[in-house]
C-alpha positions in Angstrom: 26.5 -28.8 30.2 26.4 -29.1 26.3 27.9 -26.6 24.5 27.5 -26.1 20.7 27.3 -23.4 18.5 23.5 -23.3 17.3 20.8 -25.3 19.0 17.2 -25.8 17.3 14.5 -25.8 19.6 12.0 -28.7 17.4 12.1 -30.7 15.0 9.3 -30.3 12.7 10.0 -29.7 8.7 11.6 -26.4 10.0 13.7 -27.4 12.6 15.4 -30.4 11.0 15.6 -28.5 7.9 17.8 -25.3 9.4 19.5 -28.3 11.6 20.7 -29.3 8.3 21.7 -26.6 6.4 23.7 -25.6 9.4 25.1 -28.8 9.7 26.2 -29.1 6.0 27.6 -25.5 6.2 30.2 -26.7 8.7 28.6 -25.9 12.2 28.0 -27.7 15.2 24.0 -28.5 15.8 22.2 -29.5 18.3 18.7 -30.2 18.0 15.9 -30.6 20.7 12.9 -32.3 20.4 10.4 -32.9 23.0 8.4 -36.1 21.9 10.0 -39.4 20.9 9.8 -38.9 17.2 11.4 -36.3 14.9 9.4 -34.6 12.0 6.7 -32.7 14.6 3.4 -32.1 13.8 3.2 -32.0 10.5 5.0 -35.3 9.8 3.7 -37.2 13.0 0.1 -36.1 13.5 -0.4 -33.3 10.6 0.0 -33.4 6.6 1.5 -36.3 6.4 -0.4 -38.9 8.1 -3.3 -36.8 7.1 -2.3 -38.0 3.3 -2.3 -41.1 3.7 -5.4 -41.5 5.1 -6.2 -38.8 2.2 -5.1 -41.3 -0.5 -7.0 -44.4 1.2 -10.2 -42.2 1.0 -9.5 -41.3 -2.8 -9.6 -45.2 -3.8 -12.5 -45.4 -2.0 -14.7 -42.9 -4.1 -13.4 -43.6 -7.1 -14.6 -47.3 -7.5 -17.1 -46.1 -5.8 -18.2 -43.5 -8.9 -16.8 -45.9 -11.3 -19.9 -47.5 -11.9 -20.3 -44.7 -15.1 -17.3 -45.9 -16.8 -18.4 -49.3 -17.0 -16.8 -50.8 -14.4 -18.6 -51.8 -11.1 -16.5 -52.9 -8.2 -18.0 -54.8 -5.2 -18.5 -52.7 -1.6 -15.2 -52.4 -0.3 -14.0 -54.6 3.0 -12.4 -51.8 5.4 -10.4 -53.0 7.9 -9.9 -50.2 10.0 -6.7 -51.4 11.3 -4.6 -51.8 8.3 -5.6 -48.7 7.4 -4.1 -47.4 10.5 -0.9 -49.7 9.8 -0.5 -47.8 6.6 -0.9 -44.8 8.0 2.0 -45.1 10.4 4.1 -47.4 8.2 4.4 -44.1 5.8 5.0 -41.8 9.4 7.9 -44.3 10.7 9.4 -44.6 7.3 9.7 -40.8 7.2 10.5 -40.5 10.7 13.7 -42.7 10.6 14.8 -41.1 7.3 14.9 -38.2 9.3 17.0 -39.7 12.1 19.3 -41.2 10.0 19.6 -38.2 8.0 21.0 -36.4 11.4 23.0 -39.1 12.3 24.9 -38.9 9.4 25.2 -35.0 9.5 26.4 -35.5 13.2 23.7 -33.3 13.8 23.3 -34.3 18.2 19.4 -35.2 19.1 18.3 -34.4 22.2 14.7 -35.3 23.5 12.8 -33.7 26.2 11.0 -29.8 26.5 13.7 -27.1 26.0 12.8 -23.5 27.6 15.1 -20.4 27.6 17.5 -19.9 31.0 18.9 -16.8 29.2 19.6 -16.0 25.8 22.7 -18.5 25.5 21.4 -21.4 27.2 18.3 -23.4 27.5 17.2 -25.9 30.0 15.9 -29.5 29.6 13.0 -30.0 31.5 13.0 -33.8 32.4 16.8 -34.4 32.6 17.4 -30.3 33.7 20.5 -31.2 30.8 21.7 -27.3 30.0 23.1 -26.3 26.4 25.1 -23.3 26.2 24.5 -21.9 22.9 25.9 -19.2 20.3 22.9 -19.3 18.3 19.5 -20.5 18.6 16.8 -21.2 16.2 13.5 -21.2 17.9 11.1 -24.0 15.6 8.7 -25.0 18.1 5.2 -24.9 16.5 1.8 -24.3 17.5 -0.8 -26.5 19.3 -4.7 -27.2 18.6 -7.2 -24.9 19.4 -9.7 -25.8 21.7 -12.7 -24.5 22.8 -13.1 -24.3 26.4 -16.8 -24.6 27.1 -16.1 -28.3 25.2 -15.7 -31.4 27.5 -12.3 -32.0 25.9 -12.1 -35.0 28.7 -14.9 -37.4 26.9 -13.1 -39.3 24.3 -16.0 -38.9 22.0 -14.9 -34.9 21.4 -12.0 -35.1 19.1 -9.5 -32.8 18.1 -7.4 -33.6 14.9 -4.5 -35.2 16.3 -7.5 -37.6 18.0 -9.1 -38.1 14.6 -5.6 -39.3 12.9 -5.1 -41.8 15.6 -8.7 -43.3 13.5 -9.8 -45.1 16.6 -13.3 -46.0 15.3 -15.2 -44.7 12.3 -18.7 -42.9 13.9 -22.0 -43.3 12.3 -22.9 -39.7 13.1 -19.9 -37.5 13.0 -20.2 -33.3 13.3 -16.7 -31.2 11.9 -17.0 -28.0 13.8 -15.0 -25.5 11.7 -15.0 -25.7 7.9 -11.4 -24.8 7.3 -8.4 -27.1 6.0 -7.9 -29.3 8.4 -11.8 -30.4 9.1 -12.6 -31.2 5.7 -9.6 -33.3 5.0 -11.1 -35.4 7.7 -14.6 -34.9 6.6 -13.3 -36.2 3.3 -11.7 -39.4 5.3 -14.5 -40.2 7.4 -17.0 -39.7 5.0 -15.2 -42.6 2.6 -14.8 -44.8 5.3 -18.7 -44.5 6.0 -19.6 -41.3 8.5 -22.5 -39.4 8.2 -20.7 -36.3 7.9 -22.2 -32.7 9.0 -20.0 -29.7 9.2 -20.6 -26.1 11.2 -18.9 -23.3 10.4 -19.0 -19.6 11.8 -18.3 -18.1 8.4 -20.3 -17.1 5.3 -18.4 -20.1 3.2 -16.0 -22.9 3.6 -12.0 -22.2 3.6 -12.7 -18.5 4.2 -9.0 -17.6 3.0 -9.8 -18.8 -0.7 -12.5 -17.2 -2.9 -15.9 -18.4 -3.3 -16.1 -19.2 -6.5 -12.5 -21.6 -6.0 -14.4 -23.2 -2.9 -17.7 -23.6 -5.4 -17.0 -27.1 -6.7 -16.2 -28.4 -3.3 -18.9 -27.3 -2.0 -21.1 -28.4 -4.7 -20.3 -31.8 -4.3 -19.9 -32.5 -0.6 -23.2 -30.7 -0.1 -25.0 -33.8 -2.3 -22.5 -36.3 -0.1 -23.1 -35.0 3.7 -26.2 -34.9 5.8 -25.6 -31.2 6.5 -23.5 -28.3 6.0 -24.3 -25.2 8.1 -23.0 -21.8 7.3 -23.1 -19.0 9.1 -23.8 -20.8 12.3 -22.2 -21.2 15.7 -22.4 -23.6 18.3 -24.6 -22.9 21.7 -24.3 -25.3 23.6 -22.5 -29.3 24.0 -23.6 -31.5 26.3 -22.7 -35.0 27.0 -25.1 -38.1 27.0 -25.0 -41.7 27.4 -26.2 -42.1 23.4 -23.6 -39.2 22.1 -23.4 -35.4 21.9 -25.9 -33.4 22.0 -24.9 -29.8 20.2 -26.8 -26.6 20.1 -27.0 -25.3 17.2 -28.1 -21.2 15.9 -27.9 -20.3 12.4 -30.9 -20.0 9.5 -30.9 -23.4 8.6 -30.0 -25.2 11.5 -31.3 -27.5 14.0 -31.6 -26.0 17.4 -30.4 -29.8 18.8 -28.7 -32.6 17.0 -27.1 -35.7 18.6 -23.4 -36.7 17.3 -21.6 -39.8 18.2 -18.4 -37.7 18.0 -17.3 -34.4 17.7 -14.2 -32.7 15.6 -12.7 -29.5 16.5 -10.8 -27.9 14.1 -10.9 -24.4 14.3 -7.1 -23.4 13.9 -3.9 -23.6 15.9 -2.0 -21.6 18.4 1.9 -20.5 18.3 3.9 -21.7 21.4 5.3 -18.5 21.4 4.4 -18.7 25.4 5.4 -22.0 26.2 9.1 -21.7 26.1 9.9 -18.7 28.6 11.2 -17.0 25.9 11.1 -13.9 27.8 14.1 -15.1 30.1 15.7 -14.8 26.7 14.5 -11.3 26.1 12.8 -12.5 23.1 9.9 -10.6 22.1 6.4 -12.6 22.0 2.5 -11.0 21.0 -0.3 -11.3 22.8 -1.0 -14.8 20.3 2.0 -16.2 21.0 3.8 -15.1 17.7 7.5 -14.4 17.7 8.5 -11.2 15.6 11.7 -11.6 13.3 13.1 -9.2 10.6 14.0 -11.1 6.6 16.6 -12.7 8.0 14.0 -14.6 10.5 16.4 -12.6 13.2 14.0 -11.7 16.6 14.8 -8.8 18.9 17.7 -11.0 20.3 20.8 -10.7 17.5 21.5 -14.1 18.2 18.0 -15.7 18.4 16.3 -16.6 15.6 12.7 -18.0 15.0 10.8 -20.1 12.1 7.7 -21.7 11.1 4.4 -21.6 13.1 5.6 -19.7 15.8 6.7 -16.6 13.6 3.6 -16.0 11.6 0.9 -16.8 9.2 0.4 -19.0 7.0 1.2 -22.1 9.3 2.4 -23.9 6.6 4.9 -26.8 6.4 6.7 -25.6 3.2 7.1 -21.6 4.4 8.9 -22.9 7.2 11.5 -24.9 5.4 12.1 -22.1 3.2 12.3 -19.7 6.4 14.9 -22.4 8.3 17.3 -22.2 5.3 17.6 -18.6 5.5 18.3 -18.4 9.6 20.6 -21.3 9.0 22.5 -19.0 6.3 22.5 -15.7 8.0 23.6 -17.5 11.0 26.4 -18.8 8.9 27.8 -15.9 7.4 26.0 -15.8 4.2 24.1 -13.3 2.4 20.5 -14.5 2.5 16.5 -12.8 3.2 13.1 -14.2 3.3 11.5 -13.1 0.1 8.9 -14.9 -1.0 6.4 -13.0 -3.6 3.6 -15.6 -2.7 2.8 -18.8 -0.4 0.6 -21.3 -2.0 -1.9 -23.2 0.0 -3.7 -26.6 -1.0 -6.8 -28.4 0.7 -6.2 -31.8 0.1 -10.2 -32.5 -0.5 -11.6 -33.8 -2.8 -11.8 -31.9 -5.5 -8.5 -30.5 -3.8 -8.7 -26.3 -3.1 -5.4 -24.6 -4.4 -4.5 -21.1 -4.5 -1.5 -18.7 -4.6 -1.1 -15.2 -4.7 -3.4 -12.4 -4.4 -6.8 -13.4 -4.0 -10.3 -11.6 -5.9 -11.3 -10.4 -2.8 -8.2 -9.4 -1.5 -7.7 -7.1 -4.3 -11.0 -5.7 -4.4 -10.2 -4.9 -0.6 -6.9 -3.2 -1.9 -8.6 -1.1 -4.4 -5.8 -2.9 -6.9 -7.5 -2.6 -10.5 -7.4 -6.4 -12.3 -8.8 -8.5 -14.9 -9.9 -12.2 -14.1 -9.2 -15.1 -16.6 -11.6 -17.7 -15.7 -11.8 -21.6 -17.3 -14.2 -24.4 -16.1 -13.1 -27.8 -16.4 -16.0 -29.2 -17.8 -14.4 -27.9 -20.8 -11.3 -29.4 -20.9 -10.3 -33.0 -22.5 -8.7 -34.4 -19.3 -11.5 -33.3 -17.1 -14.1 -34.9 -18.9 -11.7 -37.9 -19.6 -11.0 -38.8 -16.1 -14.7 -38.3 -15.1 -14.3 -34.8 -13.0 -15.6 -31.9 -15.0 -16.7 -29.9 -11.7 -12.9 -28.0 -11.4 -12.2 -24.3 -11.9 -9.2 -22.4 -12.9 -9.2 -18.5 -12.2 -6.4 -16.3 -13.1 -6.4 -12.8 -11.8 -3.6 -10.0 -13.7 -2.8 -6.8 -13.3 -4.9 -4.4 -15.3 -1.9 -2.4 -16.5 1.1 -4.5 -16.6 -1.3 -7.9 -17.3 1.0 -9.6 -14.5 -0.3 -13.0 -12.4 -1.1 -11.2 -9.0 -3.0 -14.6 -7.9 -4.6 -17.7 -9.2 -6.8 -20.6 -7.3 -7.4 -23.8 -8.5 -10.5 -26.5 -7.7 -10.6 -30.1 -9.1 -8.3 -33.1 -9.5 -4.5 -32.1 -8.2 -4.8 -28.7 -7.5 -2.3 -29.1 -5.2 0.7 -30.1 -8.0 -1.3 -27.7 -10.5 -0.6 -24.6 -8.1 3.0 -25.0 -8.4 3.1 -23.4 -12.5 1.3 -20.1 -11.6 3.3 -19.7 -8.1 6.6 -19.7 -10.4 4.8 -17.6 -12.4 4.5 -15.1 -10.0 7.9 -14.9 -8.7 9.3 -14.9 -12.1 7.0 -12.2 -13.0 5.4 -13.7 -15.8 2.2 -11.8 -17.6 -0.6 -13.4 -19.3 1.3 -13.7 -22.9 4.3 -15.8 -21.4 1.1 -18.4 -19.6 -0.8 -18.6 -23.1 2.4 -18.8 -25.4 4.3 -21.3 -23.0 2.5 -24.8 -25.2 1.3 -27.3 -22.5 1.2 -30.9 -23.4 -2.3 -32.1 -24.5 -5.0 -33.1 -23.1 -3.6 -32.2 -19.4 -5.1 -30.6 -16.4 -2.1 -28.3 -16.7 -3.7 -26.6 -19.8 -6.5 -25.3 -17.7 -3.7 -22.8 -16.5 -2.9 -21.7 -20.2 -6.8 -21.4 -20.9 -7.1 -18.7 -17.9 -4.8 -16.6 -19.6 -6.0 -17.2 -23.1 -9.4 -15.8 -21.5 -8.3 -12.8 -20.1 -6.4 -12.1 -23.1 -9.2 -13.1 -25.5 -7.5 -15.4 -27.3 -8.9 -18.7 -26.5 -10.3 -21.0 -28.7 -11.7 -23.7 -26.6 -13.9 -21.8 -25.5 -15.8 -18.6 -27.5 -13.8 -15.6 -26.0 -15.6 -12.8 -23.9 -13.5 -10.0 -25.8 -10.8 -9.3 -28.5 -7.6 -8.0 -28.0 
């Protein structure tokens, strides 16, 4: 038996992260991880492999569409397995930074499946190795979603951990769900020279963001794939010796289509379940979510949970901020879960960004607003780099002129989303965006213009209304 005063049960960005901080604030750490690697799914098979294939596909299109600059490039040579080199090069690099990061913390690695005995110890399922423990932090993720009428056993039906392993680039390849993860891989197949068609149940693409964000996106992968079918669900899958034949029933779609593979990506589930948390007394929904208070405390006083498992979003950078504040509380200090807004970011291309309150969300809320609105194709930087089809959209408060939410479309959304998420939390109005001066020209302006709009200030463009 191990004893040790907290154990973390995986390793993901979470779990190493509240490993850490427990670590550095003096404690004894033990930390479980069931697969080979640390990092979990996000840094193994998730955002970060995901980027690098992301960033392979980027230098792809653009000397593709360089041709209007002046400058033609030959037909790239794609050697699939380089690509793949690269791609877990960047995974290994971060996955032994990682290691030696817990080395040096004397933070104690343990791999194998950890489930509950009781709510002091857990039990190692391939070794049956027990740690007693004062505290535990639960971290252990989510898993794909499948859908069970699918022959998940035929290698030609993927799911996205299958399509990051970029086994073999299909001539015919259908995205089933048009959400984050399936049109990062769109964008990745489609640059390394799939015929690309994506289904999805819902009225638009990324059904958490606004339309008019998504717009762009749309716009331009529309002109690039072979089909994109909305509103539309799948009837029927069927295996044949030439590929996959799919059902389809929506307005515009083909009742039959052959594929010569097949990506599901219709969300993940918490492994709420999967841990026998209940021998713990730990408290777990119906969907495998975990309950905690601010202080990411569960039911059990000294069982904590984080990431994935505790609620939505399932996002890499809520959890890190959620493993700090268990690892503090657990250590005495004074510390809460807080956070005023979560941004999320598509890494398409154009990327999808947005933070805060969504249009819709407050016109479901009844919350009065005004919208400051600015498309790229007029800004400098835009138009410089060749990519005039981005958006900016600020939405403020009617009464105090507050940022409640903004969402981003174009070039770097993603590292443009970070100004108006500070905004928020620092409660900054639509005077402090348009008076703080952003260097010029920028994309970073955009975020300046949306406030100039809704103020009716701007001058770059001719203003809607005077103030």
């Amino acid at each position: 038996m191990i004893k040790t005063q907290i154990v973390v049960i995986g390793s993901g960005p979470g779990g190493y992260t509240a490993a850490f901080r427990a670590a550095d604030l003096g404690k004894k750490v033990v930390l479980i991880e069931r697969y080979e690697n640390l990092g979990g799914v996000c840094l193994n098979v998730g955002c970060i492999p995901s980027k690098a294939l992301l960033h392979t596909a980027w230098i792809i299109n653009e000397a593709a569409e360089s041709k209007h600059l002046g400058v033609t490039f030959n037909k790239p040579k794609i050697d699939i397995n380089d690509i793949r080199k690269n791609k877990n090069d960047v995974v290994n690099k971060l996955t032994m930074g990682i290691q030696a990061l817990a080395k040096a913390r004397g933070v104690q690695i343990i791999t194998g499946y950890a489930r509950f005995i009781s709510n002091t110890q857990v039990k190692i399922d391939n070794t049956n190795e027990i740690i007693e423990f004062e505290h535990a932090i639960i971290s252990a993720g989510s898993h794909v979603n499948k859908i069970p009428d699918f022959p998940l056993d035929d290698s030609r039906v993927m799911d996205s951990t299958d399509a990051l392993d970029l086994e073999s680039v299909p001539k015919r390849l259908l995205i089933v769900g048009g959400g984050i993860i399936g049109l990062e891989m769109a964008t990745v197949y489609h640059a390394l020279g799939s015929e690309i068609t994506v289904v999805e149940r819902s009225e638009q693409l990324i059904v958490a963001a606004d339309q008019d964000i998504v717009s762009p996106l749309f716009k331009r992968i529309k002109k690039q794939y072979a089909n994109i079918f909305l509103n539309t669900e799948i009837t029927s899958i069927k295996t044949q010796e030439d590929g996959i034949q799919i059902g389809f029933k929506g307005k515009n779609a083909p009742e039959f289509d052959i594929f010569d593979k097949a990506l599901v990506s219709i969300g993940r589930i918490p492994n709420g379940k999967l841990i026998d948390c209940e021998k713990a007394g730990v408290d777990v929904n119906d969907y495998g979510f975990i309950n905690v208070d601010k202080q990411m405390r569960t039911n059990i006083q000294n069982i904590y949970a984080i990431g994935d498992i505790v609620c939505q979003p399932m996002l890499a950078h809520k959890a890190v901020h959620e493993a700090k504040v268990a690892a503090e509380v657990i250590c005495g200090h004074k510390s809460g879960f807080d956070a005023l807004t979560i941004p999320s970011v598509a890494y398409t291309d154009p990327e999808v960004a947005w933070t805060g309150r969504t249009e819709k969300e407050l016109k479901t809320e009844g919350i009065e607003y005004e919208v400051g609105k600015f498309p790229w194709a007029a800004s400098g930087r835009s138009l410089s780099i060749g990519r005039s089809e981005g958006i900016s959209k600020a939405l403020f408060d009617k009464k105090t002129h507050r940022l409640l939410g903004m969402g981003i479309c174009g070039t770097n959304a993603g590292e443009l989303i970070a100004e108006p998420t500070l905004a928020i939390e620092m409660g900054c109005d639509m005077s402090d965006i348009a008076l703080t001066i952003h260097a010029h020209p920028t994309l970073s302006e955009t975020t300046a213009f949306t406030a100039e709009i809704a103020e009716g200030t701007i001058t770059d463009l001719l203003p809607s209304k005077k103030k």
